[in-house]
N, C-alpha and C positions, 0 to 999 in steps of 0.2 A: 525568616519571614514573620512578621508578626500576627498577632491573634487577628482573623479579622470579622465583623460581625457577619450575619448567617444570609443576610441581601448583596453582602460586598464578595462574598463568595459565588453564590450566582452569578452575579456582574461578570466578576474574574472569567467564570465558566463560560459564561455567554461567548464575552471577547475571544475566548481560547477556540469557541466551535466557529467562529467568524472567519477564522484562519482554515479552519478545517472543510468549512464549506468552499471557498475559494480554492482548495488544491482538489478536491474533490470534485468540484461540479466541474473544474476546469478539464479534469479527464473523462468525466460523462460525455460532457456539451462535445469535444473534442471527437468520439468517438462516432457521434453523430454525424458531424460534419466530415467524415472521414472521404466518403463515396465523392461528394462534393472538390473536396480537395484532390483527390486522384485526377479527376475529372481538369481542372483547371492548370496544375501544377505537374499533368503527364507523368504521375507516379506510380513506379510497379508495386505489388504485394508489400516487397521489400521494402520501400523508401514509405507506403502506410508504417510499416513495423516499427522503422527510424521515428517516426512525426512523433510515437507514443514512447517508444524506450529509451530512446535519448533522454526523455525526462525523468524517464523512472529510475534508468541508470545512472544519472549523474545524482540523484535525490540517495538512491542508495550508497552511493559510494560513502557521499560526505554526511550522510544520517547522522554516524557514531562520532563524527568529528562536532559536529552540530550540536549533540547532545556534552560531549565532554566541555567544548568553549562554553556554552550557556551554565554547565557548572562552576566555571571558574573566572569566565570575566562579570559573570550577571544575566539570568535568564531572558530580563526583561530589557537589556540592551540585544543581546542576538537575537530575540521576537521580534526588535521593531526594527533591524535591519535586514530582517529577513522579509518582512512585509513592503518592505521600500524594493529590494533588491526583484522581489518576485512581481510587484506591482509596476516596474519599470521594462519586467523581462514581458510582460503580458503585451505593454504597449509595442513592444520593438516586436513581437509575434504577428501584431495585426496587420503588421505595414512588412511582412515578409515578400521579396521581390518573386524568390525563388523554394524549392523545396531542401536545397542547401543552407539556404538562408534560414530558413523555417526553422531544420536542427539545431542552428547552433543559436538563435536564440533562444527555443525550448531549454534548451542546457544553461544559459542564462536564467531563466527562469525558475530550472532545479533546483540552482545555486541559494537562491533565495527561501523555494519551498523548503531545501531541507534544514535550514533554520526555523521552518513554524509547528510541522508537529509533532518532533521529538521534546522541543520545547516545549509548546504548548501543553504534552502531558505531563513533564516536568513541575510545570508551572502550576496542573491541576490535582497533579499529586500531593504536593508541599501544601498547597492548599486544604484540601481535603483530608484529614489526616485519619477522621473515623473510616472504619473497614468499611461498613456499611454506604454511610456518604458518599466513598468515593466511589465504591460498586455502582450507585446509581449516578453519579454526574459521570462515570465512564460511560455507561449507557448511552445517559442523554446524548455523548458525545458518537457513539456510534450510530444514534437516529440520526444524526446530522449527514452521516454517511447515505443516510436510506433519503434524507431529503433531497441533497445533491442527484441521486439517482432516480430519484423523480422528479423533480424540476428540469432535470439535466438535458434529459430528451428533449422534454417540450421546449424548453424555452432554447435549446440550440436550433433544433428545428424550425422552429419559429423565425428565429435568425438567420438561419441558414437560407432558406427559403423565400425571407422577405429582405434581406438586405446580402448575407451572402456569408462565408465562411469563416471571413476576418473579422466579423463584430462577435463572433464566441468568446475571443480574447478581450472583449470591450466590458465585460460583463466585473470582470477580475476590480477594473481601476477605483469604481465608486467602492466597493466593498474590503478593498485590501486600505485608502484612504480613510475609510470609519473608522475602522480595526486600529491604526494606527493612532489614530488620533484619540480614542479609546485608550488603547495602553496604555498611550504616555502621562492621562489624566490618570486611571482607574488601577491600572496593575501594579504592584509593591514590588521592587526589587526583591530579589532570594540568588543566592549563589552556593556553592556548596563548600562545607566549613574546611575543608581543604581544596586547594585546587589541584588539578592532575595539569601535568606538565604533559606536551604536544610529547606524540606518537609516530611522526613522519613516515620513519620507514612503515609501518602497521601500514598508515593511510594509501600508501603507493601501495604496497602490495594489495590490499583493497580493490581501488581500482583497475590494476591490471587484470585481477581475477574474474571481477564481475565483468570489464571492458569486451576480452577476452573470449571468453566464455558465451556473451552476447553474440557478440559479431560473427564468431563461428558457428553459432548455432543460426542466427539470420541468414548469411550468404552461403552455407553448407548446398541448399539447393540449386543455384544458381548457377556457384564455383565449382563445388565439387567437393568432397570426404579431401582429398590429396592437398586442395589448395587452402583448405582451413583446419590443416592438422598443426601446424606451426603453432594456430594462434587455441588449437585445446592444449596441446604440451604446454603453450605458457601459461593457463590457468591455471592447470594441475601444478605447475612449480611454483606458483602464486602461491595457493593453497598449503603446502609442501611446506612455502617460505611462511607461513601466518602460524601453522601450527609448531614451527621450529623456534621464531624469533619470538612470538607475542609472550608465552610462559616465563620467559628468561630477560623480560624488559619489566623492571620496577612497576612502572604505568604505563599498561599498555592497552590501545587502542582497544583492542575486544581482549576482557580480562575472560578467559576460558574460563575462571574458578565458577564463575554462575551456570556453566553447562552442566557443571556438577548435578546439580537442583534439576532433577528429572520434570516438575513439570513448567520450570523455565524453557530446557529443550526442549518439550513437548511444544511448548507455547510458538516455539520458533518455527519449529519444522512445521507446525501447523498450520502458521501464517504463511509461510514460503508455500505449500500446500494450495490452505483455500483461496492465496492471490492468486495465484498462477490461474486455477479457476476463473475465477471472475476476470481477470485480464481475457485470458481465451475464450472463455463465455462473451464478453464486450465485443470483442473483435471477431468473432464469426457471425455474431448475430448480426450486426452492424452491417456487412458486407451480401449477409443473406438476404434481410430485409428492402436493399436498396438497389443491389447487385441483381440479385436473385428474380425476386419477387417485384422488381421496381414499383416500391413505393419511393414518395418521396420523402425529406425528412423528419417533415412534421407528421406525419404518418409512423414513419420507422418508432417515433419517439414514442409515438401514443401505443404503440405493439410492446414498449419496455415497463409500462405501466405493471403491468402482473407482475414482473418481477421486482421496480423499486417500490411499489406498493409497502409489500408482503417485510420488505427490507426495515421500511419505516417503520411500522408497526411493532415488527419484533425486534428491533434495536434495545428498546425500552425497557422491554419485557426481559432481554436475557440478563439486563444490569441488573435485574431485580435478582432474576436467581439468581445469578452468581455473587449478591450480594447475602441471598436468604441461605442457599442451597449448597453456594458452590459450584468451580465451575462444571463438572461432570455430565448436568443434563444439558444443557445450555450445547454441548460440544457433542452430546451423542443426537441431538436433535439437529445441528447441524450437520455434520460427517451424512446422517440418513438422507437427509431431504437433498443432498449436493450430489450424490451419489447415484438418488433416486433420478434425479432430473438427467444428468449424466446419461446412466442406461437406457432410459426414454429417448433421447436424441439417436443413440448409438445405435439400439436393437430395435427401437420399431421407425425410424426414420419420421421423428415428427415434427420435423418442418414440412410435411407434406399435407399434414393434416391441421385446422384454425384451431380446434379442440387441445390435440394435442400439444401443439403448439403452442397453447395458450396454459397447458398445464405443467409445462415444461419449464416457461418462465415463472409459476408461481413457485412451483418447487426449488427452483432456485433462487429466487426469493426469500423463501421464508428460512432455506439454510443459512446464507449468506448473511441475513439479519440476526441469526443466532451467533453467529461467528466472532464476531469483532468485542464483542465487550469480556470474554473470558479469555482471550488472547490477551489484550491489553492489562485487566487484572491482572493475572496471575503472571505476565512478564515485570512486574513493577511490588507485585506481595509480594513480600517477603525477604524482599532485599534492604540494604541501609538504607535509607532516607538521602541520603548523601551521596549514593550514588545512582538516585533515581533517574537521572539526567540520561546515562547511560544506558540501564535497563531500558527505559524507552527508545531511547536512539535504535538499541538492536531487533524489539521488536519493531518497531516503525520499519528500520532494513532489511527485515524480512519480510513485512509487505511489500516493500515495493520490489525486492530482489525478483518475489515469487510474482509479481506481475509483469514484470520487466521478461523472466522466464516464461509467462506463459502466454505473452505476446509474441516471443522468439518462437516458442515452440510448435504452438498452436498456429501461424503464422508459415513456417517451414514446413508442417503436414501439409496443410492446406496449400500451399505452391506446388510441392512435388504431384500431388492428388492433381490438380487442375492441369497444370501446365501446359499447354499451347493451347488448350480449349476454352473456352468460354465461361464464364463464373454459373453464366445460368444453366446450361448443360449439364456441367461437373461437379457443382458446389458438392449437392447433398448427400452420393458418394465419396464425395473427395474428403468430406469433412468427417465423416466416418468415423475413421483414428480417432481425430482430435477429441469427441466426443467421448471415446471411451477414456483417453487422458486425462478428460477432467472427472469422468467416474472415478477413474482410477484415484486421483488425487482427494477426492468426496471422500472416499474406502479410509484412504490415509486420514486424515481428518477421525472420523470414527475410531479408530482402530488405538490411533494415537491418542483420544481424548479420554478411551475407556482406559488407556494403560498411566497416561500419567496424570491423574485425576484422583488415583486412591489414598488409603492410608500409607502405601510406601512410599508413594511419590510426594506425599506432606512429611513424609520424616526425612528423606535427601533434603529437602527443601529447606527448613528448618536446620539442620546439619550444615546447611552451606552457607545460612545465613550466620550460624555461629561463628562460622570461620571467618569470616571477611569483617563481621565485627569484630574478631581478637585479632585479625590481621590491622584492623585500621585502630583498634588501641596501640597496639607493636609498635605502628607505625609513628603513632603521635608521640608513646615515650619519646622514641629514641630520635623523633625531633625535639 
């Protein structure tokens, strides 16, 4: 990629959050209009679960496929066909007849989203090459997160309310056509100075795993433990089959050697972690507020406020430290406050209370805004340059794996809990569990940031990075 001046860089960045807001506010506003769409398209719990993980699961599958193509045919041709692919799936969303229909254009839409933000940070990586620089254009790029989450309510609400569920997806087409038209002017091709040859088998095992894994854990309540064991045995031999085959393949689709790099896997598990959070956070609250409490949805949206607030604000803020500082506080300040909010829902039941309630979502807030920009760093320090494409694809698939996860899970408490009763009867017992699963998951966060944050987890790190640079000299001799 060539040198480019310090305005053209911005720009770049700009267009890269353009992307990011589109996939993002598209799961907020979505979230919103959740109650709504039940309501019109006679959807149980379940088929809510489907409308949101069908996206996230097809987005996860082909993450790392997403990020290896954009290393090797050109970043900035898989961005703009991923902005065409996703910006056409948005259209075929809003004119859904059915809630079958619905899924499987959401998965259309996947197809597309997961060419923009594994790329996109690819694209801001190679860009951005000082530590520091890119510590704060990651930032930036995680406010864009906290703006999505607050625009997302209101303005789905909004929509929701005043025209109806199917113009949430209307929102995608003007902003995914700037973006595009953008790139094709502003963005500079970059590919990486070798390309990795397709992974297939990797890819299929992939999707079986998360497919899998999914489904059984959504209709588990419904079916039953007996009629969704079929489909846990085949994740596990999914799994089984990834860490047997991926080592012993030249180029393979997830190179294991970077888990090496303890705060790479710190980074991972942590994002698998604090999405599942927020996914499960999104979707209980969603359902409390509207179900619950019947507000409507421009109401629900303006109760989300305390928690995208808090998001916005400290997006910024954690770029800085973990540009200044490192990622350490940035991750013990989030684990705390995700944690904290967590136990507040759980152990004093504060949806019952507006105070509560209201301190509930700040605290989740202000974790969730700590979260994202020292994940994204420290999945992308410290690896080659060259295989940046990648490093992002795997964290970007563990965000979305872990929300996809804790839409399943948080989703199947919350059914078993209710089940033949009423939402407004049984919610805020029933939700119970799930509340301590996203403490639980906040703890992890913490626990995991204090441990792979230190001096020993900067010398793995460094250590792995040696090795894959003398694996990719090796490599280029002896081509």
């Amino acid at each position: 990629m060539p040198e480019l001046t310090h305005r053209r860089r911005l720009l770049v960045l700009a267009i890269c959050c353009m992307s990011l807001l589109i996939v993002s506010l598209d799961n907020t506003v979505l979230n919103v209009a959740l109650p709504s769409m039940q309501k019109e398209l006679h959807a149980t719990t379940a088929g809510l679960q489907w409308t949101i993980d069908a996206y996230t699961l097809v987005l996860a599958s082909l993450l790392m496929l997403a990020g290896s193509t954009a290393d090797r045919l050109g970043r900035k041709r898989v961005f703009m066909t991923g902005l065409i692919v996703f910006t056409l799936g948005s259209a075929l969303c809003s004119i859904a007849p059915n809630l079958q229909t619905l899924v499987i254009f959401r998965m259309i839409q996947a197809v597309g989203g997961s060419m923009l933000n594994p790329v996109a940070m690819s694209i801001i990586t190679n860009t951005f090459t000082d530590t520091r620089e890119r510590a704060r254009a990651i930032g930036a790029w995680g406010a864009v997160v906290g703006i999505s989450m607050a625009a997302g309510p209101l303005v789905g609400g909004l929509l929701v309310e005043s025209v109806g569920w199917r113009s949430i997806f209307w929102l995608n087409l003007p902003v995914g056509l700037a973006a595009l038209l953008l790139t094709l002017r502003y963005v500079p091709e970059s590919r990486a100075p070798k390309a990795r040859r397709p992974d297939p088998i990797g890819q299929v095992l992939v999707i079986v795993l998360f497919g899998a894994l999914t489904y059984g854990i959504i209709e588990m309540p419904n079916a039953g433990f007996t009629a969704v064991l079929p489909y846990v045995l085949l994740a596990v031999a999914a799994l089984a089959g990834l860490l047997w085959y991926e080592p012993r393949h030249d180029e393979p689709l997830i190179d294991l050697r970077f888990f090496r790099s303890a705060p790479f896997s710190g980074a991972t598990v942590i994002a698998v972690c604090g999405f599942a959070s927020l996914g499960g956070f999104l979707f209980m609250s969603t359902l409390y507020l509207q179900n619950v409490r019947g507000l409507d949805a421009l109401h629900a949206g303006l109760w989300m406020l305390p928690m995208a607030v808090p998001t916005f604000l400290c997006a910024p803020l954690a770029g800085r430290l973990v540009g200044n500082r490192g990622p350490r506080l940035p991750l013990l300040i989030a684990g705390t406050a995700m944690t904290a909010s967590g136990v507040l829902f759980a152990g004093f039941e504060a949806e019952t209370s507006d105070a509560a309630l209201f301190l509930g979502y700040v605290l989740f807030g202000i974790g969730f805004g700590f979260l994202n920009a020292p994940i994204t760093n420290t999945a992308v320090s410290g690896m080659p340059r060259s295989q940046a494409g990648v490093a992002a694809a795997v964290a970007s698939t563990s965000r979305q794996l872990g929300q996809t996860l804790g839409v399943a899970v948080i989703g199947a408490v919350l059914a078993a809990g209710v089940g033949s009763s009423s939402y407004r009867d049984a919610f805020v017992s029933a939700a119970v569990p799930g509340w301590w699963i996203l403490a639980g998951c906040g703890f992890a966060v913490l626990v995991l940031g204090a441990v792979t944050s230190g001096a020993w987890a900067r010398s793995t790190a460094e250590r792995t990075a040696a090795r894959l640079d003398a694996a990719e000299i090796k490599e280029a001799v002896r081509a």
